[in-house]
C-alpha positions as CSV (number, residue, x, y, z in Angstrom):
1,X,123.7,93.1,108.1
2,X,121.0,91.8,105.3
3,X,118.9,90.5,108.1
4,X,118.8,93.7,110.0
5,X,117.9,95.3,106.7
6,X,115.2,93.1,106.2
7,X,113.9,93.4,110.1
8,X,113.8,97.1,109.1
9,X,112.3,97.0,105.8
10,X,109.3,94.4,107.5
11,X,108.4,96.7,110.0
12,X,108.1,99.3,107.8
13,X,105.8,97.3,105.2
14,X,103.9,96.2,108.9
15,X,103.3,99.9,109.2
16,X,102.4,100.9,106.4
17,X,100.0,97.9,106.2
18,X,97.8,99.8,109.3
19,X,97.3,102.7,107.8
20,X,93.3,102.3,107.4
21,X,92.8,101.8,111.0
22,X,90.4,104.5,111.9
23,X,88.7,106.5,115.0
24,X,86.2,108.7,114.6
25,X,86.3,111.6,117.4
26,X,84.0,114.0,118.7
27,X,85.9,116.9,118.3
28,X,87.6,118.5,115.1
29,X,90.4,119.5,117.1
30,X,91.1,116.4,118.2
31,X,91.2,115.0,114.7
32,X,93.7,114.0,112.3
33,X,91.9,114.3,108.9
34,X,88.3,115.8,108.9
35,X,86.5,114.7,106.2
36,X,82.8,115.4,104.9
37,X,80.1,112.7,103.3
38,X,79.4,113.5,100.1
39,X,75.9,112.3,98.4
40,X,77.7,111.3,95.1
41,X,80.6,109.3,94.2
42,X,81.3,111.6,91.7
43,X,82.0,114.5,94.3
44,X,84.5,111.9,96.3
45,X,88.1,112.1,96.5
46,X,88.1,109.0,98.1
47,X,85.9,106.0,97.9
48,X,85.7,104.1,101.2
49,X,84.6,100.7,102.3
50,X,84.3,99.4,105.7
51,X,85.6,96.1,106.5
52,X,84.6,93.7,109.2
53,X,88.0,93.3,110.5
54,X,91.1,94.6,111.4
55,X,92.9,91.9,109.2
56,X,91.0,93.4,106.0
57,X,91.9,97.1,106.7
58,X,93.7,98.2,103.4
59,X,96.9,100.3,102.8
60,X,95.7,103.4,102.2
61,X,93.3,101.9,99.6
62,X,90.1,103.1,101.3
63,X,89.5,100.0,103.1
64,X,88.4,101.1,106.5
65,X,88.5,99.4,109.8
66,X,87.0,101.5,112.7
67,X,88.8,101.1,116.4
68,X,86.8,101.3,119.5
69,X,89.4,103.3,120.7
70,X,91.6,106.1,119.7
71,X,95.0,104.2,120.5
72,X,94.2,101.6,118.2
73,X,93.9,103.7,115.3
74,X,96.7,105.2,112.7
75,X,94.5,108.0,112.2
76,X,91.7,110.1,113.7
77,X,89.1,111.5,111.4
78,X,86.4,114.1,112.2
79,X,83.1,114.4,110.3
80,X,82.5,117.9,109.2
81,X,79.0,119.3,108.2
82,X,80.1,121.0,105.4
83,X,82.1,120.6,102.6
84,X,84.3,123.7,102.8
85,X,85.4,122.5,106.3
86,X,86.5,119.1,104.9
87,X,90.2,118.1,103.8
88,X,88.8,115.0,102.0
89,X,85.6,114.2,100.4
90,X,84.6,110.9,100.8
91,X,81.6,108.4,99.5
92,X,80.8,104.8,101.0
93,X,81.1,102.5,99.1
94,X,78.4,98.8,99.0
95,X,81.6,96.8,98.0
96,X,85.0,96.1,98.4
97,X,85.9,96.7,94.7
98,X,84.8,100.0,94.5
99,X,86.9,101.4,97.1
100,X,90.0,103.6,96.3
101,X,91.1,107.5,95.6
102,X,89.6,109.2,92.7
103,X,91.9,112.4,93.4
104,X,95.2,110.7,94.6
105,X,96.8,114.3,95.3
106,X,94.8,113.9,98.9
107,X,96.5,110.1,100.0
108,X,99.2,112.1,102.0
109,X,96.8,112.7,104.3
110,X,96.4,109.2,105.6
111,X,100.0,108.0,105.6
C-alpha cells in the first residue's frame, strides 16, 4: 500500500513539475491564460525567463519552455495588445534568477 502511495504521490510531483511548458496560439479563444508584455518589471505580475530546454522548465516559477506544438504544452497562452485584455502581466527576464511572481494571487492560473 506505501508503494502505491508513493507511485501516486510521484506522478503527481511529475505533473506538477511540467507546469511551465508553454504554447503560444493565434487565437485568444483558443488560449488558456492571455497575458500582455509589459515595458517594466515593476508593472509585472510575473517575471518570466525562457529556458533552452524542456528539462529546465520550472514549476510554476516563471521558467518558461515553449512547445512547438499545442499538445506538448500544460498551458496555452495568448498575447493580448492591451493591458486591460490581459489576466497576467508579464516581463522577460535576461536571467534565470530574476524570474518568479511578484503578485502570487495570479499563480492559479498556471497550475
Amino acid at each position: 500500500m506505501k508503494k502505491f502511495g508513493l507511485l501516486i504521490f510521484l506522478f503527481a510531483f511529475v505533473g506538477t513539475l511540467k507546469a511551465q511548458k508553454i504554447f503560444a496560439v493565434d487565437y485568444a479563444s483558443q488560449a488558456d491564460v492571455k497575458v500582455f508584455v509589459v515595458k517594466y518589471e515593476s508593472q509585472a505580475d510575473l517575471k518570466v525567463y525562457k529556458v533552452k530546454y524542456e528539462s529546465q522548465a520550472g514549476d510554476n516559477n516563471g521558467k518558461w519552455f515553449f512547445t512547438s506544438y499545442a499538445s506538448q504544452s500544460k498551458k496555452k497562452i495568448f498575447f493580448v495588445d492591451y493591458e486591460s485584455q490581459a489576466d497576467v502581466k508579464i516581463y522577460f527576464v535576461d536571467y534565470e534568477s530574476q524570474a518568479g511572481w511578484r503578485n502570487s494571487a495570479k499563480r492559479y492560473l498556471f497550475y
